[in-house]
N, C-alpha and C positions, 0 to 999 in steps of 0.2 A: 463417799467422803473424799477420796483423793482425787476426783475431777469437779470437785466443788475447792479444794487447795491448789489445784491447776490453773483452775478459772480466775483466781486470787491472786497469784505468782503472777497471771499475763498479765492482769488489771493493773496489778503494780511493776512490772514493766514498762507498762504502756504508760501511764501516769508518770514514773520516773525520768522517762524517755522525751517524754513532754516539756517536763521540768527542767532536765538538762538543756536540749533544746531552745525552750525561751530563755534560759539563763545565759546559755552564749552567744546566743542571737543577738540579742540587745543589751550584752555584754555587764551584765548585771551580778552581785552579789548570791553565789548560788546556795548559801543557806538561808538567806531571806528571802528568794525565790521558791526553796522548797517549801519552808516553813507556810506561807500565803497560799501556795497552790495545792498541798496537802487539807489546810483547812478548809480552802474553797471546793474539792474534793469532795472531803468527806462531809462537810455540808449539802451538799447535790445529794451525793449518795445517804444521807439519809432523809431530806425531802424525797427523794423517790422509792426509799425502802417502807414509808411510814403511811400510817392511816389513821384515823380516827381521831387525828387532832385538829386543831384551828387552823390549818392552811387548808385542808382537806375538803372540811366542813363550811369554808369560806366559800374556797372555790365550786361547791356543789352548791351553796345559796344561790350563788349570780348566777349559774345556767339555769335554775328555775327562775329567777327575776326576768333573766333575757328572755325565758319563753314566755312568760307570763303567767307562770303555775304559781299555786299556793305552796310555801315549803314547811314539808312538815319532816320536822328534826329528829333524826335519829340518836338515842342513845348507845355510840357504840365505845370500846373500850380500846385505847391508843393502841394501834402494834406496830412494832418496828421489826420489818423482817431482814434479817442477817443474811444479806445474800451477795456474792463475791464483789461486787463492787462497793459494796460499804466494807467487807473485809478487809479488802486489796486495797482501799483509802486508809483503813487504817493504819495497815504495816506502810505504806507511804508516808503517814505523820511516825512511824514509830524508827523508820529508817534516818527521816530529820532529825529525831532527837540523839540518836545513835553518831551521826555524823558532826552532831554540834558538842557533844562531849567528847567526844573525840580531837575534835579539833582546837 
């Protein structure tokens, strides 16, 4: 458990660090930086945490289309797995909202 909250801390580090980063690079607004990039974020991180929904299931059609096989659909049931980088996205949106009440 604590090297799954470690994994989580770098994530959001690394994400933060990012954040800053473009923010004064291209000398922009850094809570409308963070806010965009938190979302965009944690969007990624949960397309890659999730299964069994409509992107998933898309994406598995066409490579039977591109091969030329018949698709036969599975019924399986959505899961989104909680794993440090959808975490570590999280507390990155939760650090924005911390810094915009604040400010």
């Amino acid at each position: 458990m604590l090297r799954f909250f470690g994994f989580s801390l770098l994530v959001l580090l690394i994400e933060l660090g990012i954040l800053f980063g473009v923010a004064f690079y291209f000398d922009y607004h850094l809570l409308s930086t963070m806010f965009f990039g938190s979302v965009i974020f944690t969007f990624i991180a949960y397309l890659l945490g999730s299964s069994g929904d409509a992107l998933s299931k898309n994406s598995e059609v066409a490579v039977f289309h591109a091969l030329a096989g018949r698709h036969q659909p599975k019924h399986e049931k959505a899961v989104v797995r909680l794993g440090p980088f959808l975490v570590g996205s999280i507390f990155c949106f939760i650090v924005y909202l911390g810094m915009q009440f604040l400010m």
